[in-house]
C-alpha positions in Angstrom: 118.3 39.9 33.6 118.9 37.1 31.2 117.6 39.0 28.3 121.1 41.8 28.3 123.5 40.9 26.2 126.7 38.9 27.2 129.0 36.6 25.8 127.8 33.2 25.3 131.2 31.5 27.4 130.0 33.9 30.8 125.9 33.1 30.7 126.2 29.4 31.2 127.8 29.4 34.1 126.6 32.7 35.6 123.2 31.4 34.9 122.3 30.6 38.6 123.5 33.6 39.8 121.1 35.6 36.9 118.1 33.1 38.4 119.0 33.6 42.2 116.5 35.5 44.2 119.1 38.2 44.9 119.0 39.3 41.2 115.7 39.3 40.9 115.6 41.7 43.7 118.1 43.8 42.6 116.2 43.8 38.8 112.8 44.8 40.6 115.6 48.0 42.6 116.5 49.0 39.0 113.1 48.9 37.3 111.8 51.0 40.3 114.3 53.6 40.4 113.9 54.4 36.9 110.1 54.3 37.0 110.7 57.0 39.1 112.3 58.9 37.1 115.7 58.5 38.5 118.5 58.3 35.5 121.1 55.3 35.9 124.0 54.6 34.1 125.3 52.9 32.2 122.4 52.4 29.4 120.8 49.0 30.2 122.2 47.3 27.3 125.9 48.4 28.2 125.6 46.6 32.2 127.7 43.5 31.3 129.6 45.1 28.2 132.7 43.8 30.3 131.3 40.1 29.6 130.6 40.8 26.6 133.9 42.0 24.6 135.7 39.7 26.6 135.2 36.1 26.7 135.5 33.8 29.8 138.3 31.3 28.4 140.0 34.6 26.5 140.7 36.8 30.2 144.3 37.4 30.3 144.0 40.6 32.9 141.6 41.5 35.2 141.4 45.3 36.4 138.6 45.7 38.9 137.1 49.0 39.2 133.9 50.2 42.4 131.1 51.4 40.3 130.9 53.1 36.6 131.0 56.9 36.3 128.2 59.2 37.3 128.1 61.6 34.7 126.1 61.8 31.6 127.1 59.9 28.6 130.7 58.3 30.8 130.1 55.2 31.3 129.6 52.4 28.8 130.0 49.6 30.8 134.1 48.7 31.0 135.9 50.1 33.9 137.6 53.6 33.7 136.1 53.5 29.8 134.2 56.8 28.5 133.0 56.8 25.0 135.8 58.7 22.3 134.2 61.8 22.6 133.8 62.6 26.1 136.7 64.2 28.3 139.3 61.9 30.0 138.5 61.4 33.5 141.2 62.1 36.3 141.8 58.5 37.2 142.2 57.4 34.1 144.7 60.7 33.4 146.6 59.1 36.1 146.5 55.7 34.2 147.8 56.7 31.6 150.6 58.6 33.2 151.6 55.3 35.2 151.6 53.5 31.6 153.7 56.4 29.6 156.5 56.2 32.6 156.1 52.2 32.7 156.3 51.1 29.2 156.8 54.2 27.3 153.7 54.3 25.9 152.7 58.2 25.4 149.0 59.3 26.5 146.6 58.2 24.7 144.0 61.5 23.6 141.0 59.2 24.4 139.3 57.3 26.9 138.3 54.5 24.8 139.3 50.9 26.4 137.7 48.6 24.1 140.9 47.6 22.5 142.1 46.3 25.6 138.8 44.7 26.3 139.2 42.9 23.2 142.5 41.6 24.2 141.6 39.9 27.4 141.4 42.7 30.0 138.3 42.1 31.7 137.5 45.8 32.8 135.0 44.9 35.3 133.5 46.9 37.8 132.4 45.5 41.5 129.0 47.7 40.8 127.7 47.3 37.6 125.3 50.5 37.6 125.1 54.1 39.1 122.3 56.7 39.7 123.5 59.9 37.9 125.5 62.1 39.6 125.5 59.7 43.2 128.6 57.7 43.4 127.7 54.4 45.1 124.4 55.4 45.1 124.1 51.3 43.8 126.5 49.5 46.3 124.9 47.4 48.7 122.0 46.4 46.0 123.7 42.7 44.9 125.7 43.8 42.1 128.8 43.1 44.7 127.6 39.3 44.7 126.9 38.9 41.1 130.8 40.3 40.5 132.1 37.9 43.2 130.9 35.3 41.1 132.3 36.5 37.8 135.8 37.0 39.9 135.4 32.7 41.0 135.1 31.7 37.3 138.1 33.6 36.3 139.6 32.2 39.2 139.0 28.9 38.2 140.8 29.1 35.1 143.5 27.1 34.2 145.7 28.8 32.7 147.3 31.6 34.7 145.9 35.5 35.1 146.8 38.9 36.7 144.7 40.5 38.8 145.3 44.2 38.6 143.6 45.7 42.0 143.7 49.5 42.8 142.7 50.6 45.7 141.2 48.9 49.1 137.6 48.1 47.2 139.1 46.3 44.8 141.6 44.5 46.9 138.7 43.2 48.7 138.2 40.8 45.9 141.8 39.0 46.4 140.2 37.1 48.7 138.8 34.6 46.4 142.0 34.8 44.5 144.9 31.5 44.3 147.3 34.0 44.4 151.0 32.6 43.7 152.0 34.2 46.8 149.6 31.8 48.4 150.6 28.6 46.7 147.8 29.8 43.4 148.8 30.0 40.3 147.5 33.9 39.7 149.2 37.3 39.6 147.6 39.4 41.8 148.9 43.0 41.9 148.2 45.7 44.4 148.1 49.6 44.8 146.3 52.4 45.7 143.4 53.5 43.3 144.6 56.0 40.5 142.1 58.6 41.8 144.2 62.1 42.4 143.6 61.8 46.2 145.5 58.5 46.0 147.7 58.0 43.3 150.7 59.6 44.3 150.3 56.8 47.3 151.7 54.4 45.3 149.8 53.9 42.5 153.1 55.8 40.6 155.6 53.7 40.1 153.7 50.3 40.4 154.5 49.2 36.7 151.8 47.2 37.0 151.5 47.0 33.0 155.2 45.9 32.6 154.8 43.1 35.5 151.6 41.6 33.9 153.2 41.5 30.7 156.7 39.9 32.1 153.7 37.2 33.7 151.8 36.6 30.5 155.1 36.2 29.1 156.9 33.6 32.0 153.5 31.8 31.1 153.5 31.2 27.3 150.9 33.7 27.1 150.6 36.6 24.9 151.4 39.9 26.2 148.7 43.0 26.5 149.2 45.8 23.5 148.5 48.4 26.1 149.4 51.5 23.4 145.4 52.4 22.1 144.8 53.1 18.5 145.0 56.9 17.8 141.3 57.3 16.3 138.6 55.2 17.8 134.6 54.3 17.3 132.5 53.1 19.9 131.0 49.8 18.6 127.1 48.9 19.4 
């Protein structure tokens, strides 16, 4: 897989993971299950667009998501993203709902998430690809491994980031976190996922956005401009 297209400050050091046997394995998977026809998503060339639009040394936040949409023409290959023409999916409804009674930030019409992408959001899934219409249909296949590696770089920054984790599957990756509440130097922040079944659990009322900020802030960093700009193209 060393041929997709990814920012030059990620391949270096993810380089042994895109050699490793496992991701061989897992590129063989993929080639076979669309030689048989079967339609995955996102496109190939939109499988690291998280590493892409946002540079290793320039991650600020990271929001983890479990795999990308299922339906046609959704996912593009950032977490909770569709493309500005395609209808704003539940969870992200509920995102944006959080963020309007957080910060006062009214909804945005779109689901277009590049602009906080190119802020230092890292909008990363745990499950980089999906078999149309199956959700999950590619966990269990590596991708899981490959992401835990992505999550130890940013870990290994020195300079401080929040960790924005919805729901139990991406709490999972706290683990390999140095949390401040563990003596770390990272933000890690909790909830349940932002799905309907679950975000009235908790995920309302986080103010997750206004914490991270008040972080960034506390640490000489610049705070996220989560308000989206009101017309939108998709880039590449």
């Amino acid at each position: 897989m060393a041929d997709v297209k990814l920012h030059s400050s990620w391949l270096e050091p993810l380089r042994g993971e895109f050699d490793s046997p496992y991701m061989h394995t897992l590129k063989a998977w993929l080639l076979a299950e669309k030689q048989a026809g079967k339609r995955i998503f996102p496109k190939g060339g939109e499988w690291f667009r998280a590493l892409d639009l946002t540079p290793l040394d320039a991650v600020r936040v990271v929001i983890l998501g479990q795999d990308p949409y299922h339906g046609p023409g959704q996912a593009h290959g950032l977490c909770f993203s569709v493309q500005p023409d395609v209808r704003i999916p539940p969870s992200l409804v509920n995102i944006y709902k959080e963020l309007e009674a957080d910060l006062g930030i009214p909804r945005a019409r779109h689901g277009f998430l590049e602009h906080w992408a190119q802020q230092g959001v890292l909008l990363l899934n745990s499950v980089l690809t999906v078999q149309m219409g199956m959700a999950a249909s590619h966990q269990g296949k590596g991708w899981e491994r490959f992401t835990d590696a992505v999550i130890r770089l940013v870990n290994a920054k020195p300079d401080p980031v929040v960790f924005m984790l919805w729901g139990s599957h991406a709490q999972k990756k706290a683990a390999a976190v140095d949390s401040i509440d563990r003596g770390g130097r990272h933000l890690v922040l909790k909830s349940p996922h932002p799905s309907p079944l679950s975000a009235h659990n908790g995920f309302f009322g986080s103010r997750h956005f206004s914490q991270a900020n008040a972080f960034l802030e506390q640490h000489s960093r610049s705070p996220i401009d989560w308000a989206l700009p009101a017309m939108v193209s998709a880039a590449g």
